[in-house]
Structure formats: C-alpha cells, structure tokens
N, C-alpha and C positions, 0 to 999 in steps of 0.2 A: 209434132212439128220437128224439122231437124234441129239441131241442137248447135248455138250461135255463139254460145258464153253465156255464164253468169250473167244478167245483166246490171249496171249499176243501180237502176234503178229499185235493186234487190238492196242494196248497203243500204240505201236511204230508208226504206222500209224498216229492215233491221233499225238502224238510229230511232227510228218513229219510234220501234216497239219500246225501246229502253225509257222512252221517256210519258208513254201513254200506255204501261202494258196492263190494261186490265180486260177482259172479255167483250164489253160492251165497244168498248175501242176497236178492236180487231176485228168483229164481226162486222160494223158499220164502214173497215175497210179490206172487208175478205178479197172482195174482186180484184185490188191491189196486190193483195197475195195468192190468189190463184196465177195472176199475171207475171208476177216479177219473182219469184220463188215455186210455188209448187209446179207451175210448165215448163221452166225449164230444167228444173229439179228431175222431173219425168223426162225429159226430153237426153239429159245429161244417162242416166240412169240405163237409159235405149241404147245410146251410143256405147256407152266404158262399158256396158254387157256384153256388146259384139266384138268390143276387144280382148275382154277378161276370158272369153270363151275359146282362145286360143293358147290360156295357161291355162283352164281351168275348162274344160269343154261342158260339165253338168254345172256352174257356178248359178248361184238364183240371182237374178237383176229382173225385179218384178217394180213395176212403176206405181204401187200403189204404196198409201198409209198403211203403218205398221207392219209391211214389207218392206222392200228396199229403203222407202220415205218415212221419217220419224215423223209421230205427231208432231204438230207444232206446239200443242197442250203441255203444258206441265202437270204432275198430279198434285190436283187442287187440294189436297190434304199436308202434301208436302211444302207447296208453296202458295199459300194461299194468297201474299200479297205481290207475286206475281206469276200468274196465273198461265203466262205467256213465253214462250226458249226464244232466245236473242243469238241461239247458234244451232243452225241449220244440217241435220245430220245423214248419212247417207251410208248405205252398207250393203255390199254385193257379198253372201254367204257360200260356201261348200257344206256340203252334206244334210242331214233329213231331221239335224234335231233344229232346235230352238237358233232364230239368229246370232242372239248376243252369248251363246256358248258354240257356238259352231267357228269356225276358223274362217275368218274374211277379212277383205278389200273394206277399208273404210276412207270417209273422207266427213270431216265436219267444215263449217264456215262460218264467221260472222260477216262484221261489216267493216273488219283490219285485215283478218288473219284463216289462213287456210291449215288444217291439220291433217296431213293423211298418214294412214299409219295399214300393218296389216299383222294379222294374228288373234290375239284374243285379248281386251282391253280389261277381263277381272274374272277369276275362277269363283264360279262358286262350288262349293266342300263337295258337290262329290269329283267336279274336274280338276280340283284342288287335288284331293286324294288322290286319281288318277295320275297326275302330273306329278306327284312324291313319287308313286311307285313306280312308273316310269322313267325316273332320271334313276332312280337307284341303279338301271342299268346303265352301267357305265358308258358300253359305244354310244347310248343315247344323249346323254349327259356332255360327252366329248363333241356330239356332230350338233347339237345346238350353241354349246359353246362355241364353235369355231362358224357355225351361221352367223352368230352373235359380233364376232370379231370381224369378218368379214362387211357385215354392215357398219359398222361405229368405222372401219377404215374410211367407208363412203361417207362420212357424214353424218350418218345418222343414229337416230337415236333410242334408247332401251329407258323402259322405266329402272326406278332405286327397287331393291329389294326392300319387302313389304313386313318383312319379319324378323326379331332380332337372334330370336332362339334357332336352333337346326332343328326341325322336325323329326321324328320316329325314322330309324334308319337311318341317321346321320349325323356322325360326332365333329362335322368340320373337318378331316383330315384326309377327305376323300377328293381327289381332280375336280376341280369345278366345284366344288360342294355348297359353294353360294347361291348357286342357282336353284339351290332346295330354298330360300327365304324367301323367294318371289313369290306372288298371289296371283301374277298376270305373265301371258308374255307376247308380247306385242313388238314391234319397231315403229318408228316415227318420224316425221320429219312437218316441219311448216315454213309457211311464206305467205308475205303480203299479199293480199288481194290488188291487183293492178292488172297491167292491160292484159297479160296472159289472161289471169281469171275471167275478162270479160271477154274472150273470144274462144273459137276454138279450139285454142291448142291447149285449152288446159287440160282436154284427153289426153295429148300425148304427152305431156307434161305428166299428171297421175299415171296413166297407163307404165310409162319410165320408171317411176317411184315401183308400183306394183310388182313391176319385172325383178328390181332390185329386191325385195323384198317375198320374192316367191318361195326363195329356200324355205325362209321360217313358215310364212302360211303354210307350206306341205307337212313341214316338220309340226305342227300346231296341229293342222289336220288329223293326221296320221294319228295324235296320240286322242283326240276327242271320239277315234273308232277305240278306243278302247276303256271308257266311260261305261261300267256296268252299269 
C-alpha cells in the first residue's frame, strides 16, 4: 500500500503495550498491529528505499522481519517480564555483512519520540579493532573528525566516547586522538511524533536528515570493507 504516515493509531498501540505487555496480550491484539504498525512500517520502508537508492544505489530496504523490520519480540531470556519493545525500529543497510555491523540509515519510534540517526550504533571487537587501526591513520582520523564537526554545526548529534583509557597505538597526543575512545560511531538527531510523523512528509523530513548525514555513513562504510 502506498505509504500515508505513521498512523496515530500506532502511538496508541504502542501506549497499550506499555501497560499490558505480556505475549498473550499481543497476540490476542496482533491484527491491531499488523494494521497500525507492521503495514505501514513496510509501506515506509518501500518508499525511504526508493529515496535512499539515490545516495546509496545498492542500499537493502527489504520489508520484511529481521530485515529492514525489527521483531517486535524481545529476547525472552533477557526480558522476561516484558516480553514485548515499546520502540518500533527500522534500518536501511549498505553492504553484504550482517545489518547491525554494516553502515546504515536508521530510524526507531515510540509513541513521544522519533530517533534517526546513520552510521553504526555499537562496534563489536573485531570492527572495534578495525576502527583503532583505521583512525591510526591520520587523513582518516582528520576527515571524520571534520565530518563530525560539520554535523554538530547542524544540530546534530555524536554519541560520548565510551572509553576512558586510549587504546594500543595511542598515547593522547595525537590530532583528534579522542576519537580512539569511542565503541560506536553514529550521528543523530530526534523529534516529537506529530502531524509530520503521521503523514507523508516524514520521508522527506528522514530522507533530509540521511542526506545530512551521508558523509559519515560513507566514511563508516568505507572502513566496515576493511573488517578482516
């Protein structure tokens, strides 16, 4: 179906879950959530693909679970007494590894707040590793830092560095040498859920943000081809 907005009827949902989230609940109101979240979820998904595909021409925007669409499931080991995610998650990747190591367009949402962010949200050690040995060079280390500055002009936002010590190869005294303590590196920005979000220009609204934030997903890209 074409893609209309979010609908509100999706916040209210969301609300629901918060206050009945147990399995049996959700199942007995799936068709509610096929209706008011997973179709237009897919529907959203369709659309910001055929615009991502003009910064990114091979980027994946696939409309299904655990592609582009997060379960809705939590792991019931991890959260057993709520079984159920209260924030709605969405992710257009580049390249052939794994999504949540790969460099992409993301967007989460509840039933206040909208989060989009692009790059990579958490290293794990070996693209951690990779990501040390990579800024050691310096032009590399200079042209994300000034990606970096370039966004925060706009508004937007970088996670805190995640580490207190300087890793192997790095005594502090090096240009940018902070940017060795991070575990992630992403940009971001949010905003309310309102009438944008229910209609839709919240494409072109994301798509904006995306555009702004293309330096860094290339530069994030770039270094996940080098991930032995």
């Amino acid at each position: 179906m074409p893609f209309q907005g979010f609908p509100e009827e999706g916040n209210t949902f969301i609300k629901e879950i918060i206050t009945n989230n147990s399995k049996e609940w959700f199942e007995a109101n799936r068709d509610r959530y096929e209706q008011t979240i997973a179709a237009p979820n897919k529907a959203f998904v369709e659309e910001m693909g055929e615009h991502l595909q003009i910064l990114v021409p091979t980027i994946h925007a696939i409309p299904k679970t655990n592609k582009s669409l997060f379960r809705i499931y939590r792991d019931a080991r991890l959260h057993p007494a709520e079984p159920i995610k209260t924030r709605i998650g969405i992710i257009f990747w580049q390249g052939a590894g794994h999504r949540m190591q790969s460099s992409s367009f993301y967007l989460h949402y509840d039933d206040r707040e909208v989060f989009v962010a692009a790059g990579i949200r958490n290293f794990k050690p070996p693209l951690l590793a990779t990501y040390r040995e990579y800024i050691q060079n310096e032009k590399q280390r200079t042209e994300l830092h000034h990606i970096l500055e370039r966004l925060k002009a706009k508004g937007y936002q970088i996670p805190e560095p995640h580490f207190k010590r300087y890793p192997a190869g790095f005594d502090g005294s090096e240009p940018y040498a902070s940017l060795a303590l991070y575990r992630a590196m992403f940009a971001y920005t949010t905003f309310k859920t309102g009438k944008i979000f229910h209609s839709p220009k919240i494409v072109d609204r994301c798509f904006t943000i995306y555009e702004d934030m293309f330096d860094l997903q290339q530069w994030v890209y770039e270094l996940t081809l080098r991930v032995k």
